[in-house]
N, C-alpha and C positions, 0 to 999 in steps of 0.2 A: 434471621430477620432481614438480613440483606435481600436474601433471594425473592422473600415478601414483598417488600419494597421494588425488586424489579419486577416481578409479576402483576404489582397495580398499574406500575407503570405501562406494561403493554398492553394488560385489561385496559386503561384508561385512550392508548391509544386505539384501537381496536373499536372503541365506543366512538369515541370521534369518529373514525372512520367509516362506521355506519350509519352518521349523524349526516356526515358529509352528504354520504349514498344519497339517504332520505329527501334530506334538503335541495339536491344538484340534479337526483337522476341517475342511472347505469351510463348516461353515453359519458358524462364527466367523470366520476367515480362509480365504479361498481361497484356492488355490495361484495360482503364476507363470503356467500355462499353464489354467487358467479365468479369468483375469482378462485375461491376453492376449486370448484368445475371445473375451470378452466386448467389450474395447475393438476389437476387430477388427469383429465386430456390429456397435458404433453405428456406424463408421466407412461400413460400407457402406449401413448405414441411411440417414444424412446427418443424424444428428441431432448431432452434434460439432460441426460448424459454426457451426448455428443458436444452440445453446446458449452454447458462448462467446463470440459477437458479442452477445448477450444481456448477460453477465456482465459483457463489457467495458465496454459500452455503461452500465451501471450501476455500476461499480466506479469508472470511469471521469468521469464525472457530478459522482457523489458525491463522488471526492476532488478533484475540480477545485475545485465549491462550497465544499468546505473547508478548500481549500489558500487562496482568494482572502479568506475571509471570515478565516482563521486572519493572513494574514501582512498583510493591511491593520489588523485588530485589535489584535495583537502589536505592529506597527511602532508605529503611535499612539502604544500603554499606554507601550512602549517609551521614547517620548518626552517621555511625560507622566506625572511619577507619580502625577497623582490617579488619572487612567484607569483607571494601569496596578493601581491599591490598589483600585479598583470592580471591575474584569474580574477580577483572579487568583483568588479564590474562586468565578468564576462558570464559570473555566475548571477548578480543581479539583474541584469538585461534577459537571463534564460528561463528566471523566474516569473519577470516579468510580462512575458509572452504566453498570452493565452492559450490553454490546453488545447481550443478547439483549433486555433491558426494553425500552432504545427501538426494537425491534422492535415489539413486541408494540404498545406506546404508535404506533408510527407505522402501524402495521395499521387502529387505529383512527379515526385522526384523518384516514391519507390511502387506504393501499392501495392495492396494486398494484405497478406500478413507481415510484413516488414516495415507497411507504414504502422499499424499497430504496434508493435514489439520497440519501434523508434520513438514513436509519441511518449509509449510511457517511460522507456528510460529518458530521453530530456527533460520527461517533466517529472522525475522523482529524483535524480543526479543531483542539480540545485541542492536541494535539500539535503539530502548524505554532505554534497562536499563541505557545507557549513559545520555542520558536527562535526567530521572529520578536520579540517580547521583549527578549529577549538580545541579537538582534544587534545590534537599536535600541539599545541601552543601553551596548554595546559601542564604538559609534562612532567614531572619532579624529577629536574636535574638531580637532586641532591640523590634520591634512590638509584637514580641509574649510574653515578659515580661510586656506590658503595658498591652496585651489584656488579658494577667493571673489576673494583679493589680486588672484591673477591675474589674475581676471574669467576665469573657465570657464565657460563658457555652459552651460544647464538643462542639458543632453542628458548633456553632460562628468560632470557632476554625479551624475547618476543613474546611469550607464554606466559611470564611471571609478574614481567614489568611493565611493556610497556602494549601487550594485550588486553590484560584487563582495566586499565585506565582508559584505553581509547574506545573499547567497549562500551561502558558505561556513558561514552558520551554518545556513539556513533546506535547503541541499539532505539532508542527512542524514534534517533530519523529513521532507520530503517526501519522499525515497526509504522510509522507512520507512511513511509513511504511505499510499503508493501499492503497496506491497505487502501491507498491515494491512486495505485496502478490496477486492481481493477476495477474503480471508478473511470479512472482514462482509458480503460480497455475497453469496457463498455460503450464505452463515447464515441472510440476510433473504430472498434466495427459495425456500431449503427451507421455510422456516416459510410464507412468503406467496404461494404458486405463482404468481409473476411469471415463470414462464420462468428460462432460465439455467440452468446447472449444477447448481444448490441443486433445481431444479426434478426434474431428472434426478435425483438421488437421492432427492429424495424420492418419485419412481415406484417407484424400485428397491428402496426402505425397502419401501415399502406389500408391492409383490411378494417379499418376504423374499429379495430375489438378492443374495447378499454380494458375488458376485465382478462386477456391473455396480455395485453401489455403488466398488468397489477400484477398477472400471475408474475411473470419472467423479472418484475422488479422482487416479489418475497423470494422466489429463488439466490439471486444475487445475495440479498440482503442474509439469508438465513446461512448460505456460503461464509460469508463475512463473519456472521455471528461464531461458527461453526470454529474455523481457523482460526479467529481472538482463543477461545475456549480451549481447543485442542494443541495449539502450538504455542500462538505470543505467549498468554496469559504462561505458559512453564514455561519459556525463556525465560518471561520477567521475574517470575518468581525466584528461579537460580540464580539470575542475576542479583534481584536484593538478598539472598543468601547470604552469595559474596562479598555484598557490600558491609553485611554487617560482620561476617566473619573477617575481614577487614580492616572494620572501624575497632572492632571488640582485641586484635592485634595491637593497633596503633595504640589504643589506650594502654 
């Protein structure tokens, strides 16, 4: 029944989108079957390929650097409240700066593929180090004094105790944020012809082709769709696994 329900939903949008076509014209929206074309094009082109290893390769980078830099941060302040009274303003101010500014700012400082790979870790960082934060601060003293009692060796510790609690706080931002980076990877190679998908449209801007711009956004999007399906969606699920095998503990 689920799956029904999501396939109205794309039928439905789908119809809109060919309403749109109707209504506007190809130069504003182009229809279902020129943007088909079109993605069939790049396809035998080979330029689909190259461009999302590209993408990924960048999107990929970037939120790694700012998953690592966000939740070793986060844990700290977490731990520590001066830290955590020095950092939170410096992570709100980095939120607060527009994805396309430190564009532009990292165009000129690095350019290339390192202003991209830069863009999206500052602007998925933020986000990790709050969760990480949280869960730091979260912590259940009271388990990790029984698990010292015991003498639980480092490994236990990190693995048993205080892994999976910070997990459960820190996988949502990083699922979010690992989706949030190649939207800003896209963003930072159209503006910085690094290659990539952003790269791809920005050809297809220049050449006023609506429906190879359509194309190169169903590619992205269907990426997206692809990686929720094939990877998040089984984290999350072993994750609430855990959770309940867990709660079903506790009780």
């Amino acid at each position: 029944m689920k799956r029904l329900y999501g396939a109205l939903g794309i039928l439905l949008l789908l119809g809109l989108w060919e309403l749109g076509h109707r209504a506007y014209g190809a130069l504003v929206l182009p229809g279902l079957d020129d943007t088909a074309r079109a993605l069939l094009r790049l396809a035998r082109e080979g330029e689909i390929g190259p461009a999302l290893a590209a993408t990924a390769l960048h999107a990929g980078a970037g939120w790694l650097a700012g998953a690592v830099i966000g939740t070793l941060a986060g844990t700290a302040s977490g731990l520590r409240d001066g830290l955590r009274r020095m950092l939170h303003p410096v992570a709100i101010i980095l939120l607060g700066v527009p994805a396309i500014a430190w564009v532009v700012l990292a165009l000129l400082w690095f350019g290339g593929d390192r202003a991209v790979i830069f863009t999206v870790a500052i602007a998925t960082g933020p986000i990790v180090f709050a969760a990480a934060v949280q869960g730091a601060r979260s912590l259940d003293g009271g388990l990790a004094r029984m698990a010292r009692a015991f003498q639980a060796p480092p490994s236990a510790m990190v693995f048993d105790v205080y892994g999976p609690h910070m997990l459960g706080h820190l996988f949502p931002a990083l699922a979010t944020g690992f989706a949030m980076s190649w939207k800003v990877a896209v963003m930072a190679e159209l503006l910085s012809g690094a290659g990539g998908i952003g790269d791809g449209i920005a050809g297809a801007r220049a050449r006023v082709d609506t429906a190879e711009t359509m194309a190169w956004v169903v590619v992205i999007v269907t990426a997206l769709i692809l990686l929720d399906h094939m990877l998040l969606r089984h984290l999350r699920r072993k994750l609430e696994r855990w959770r309940d095998d867990d709660g079903g503990a506790q009780k």
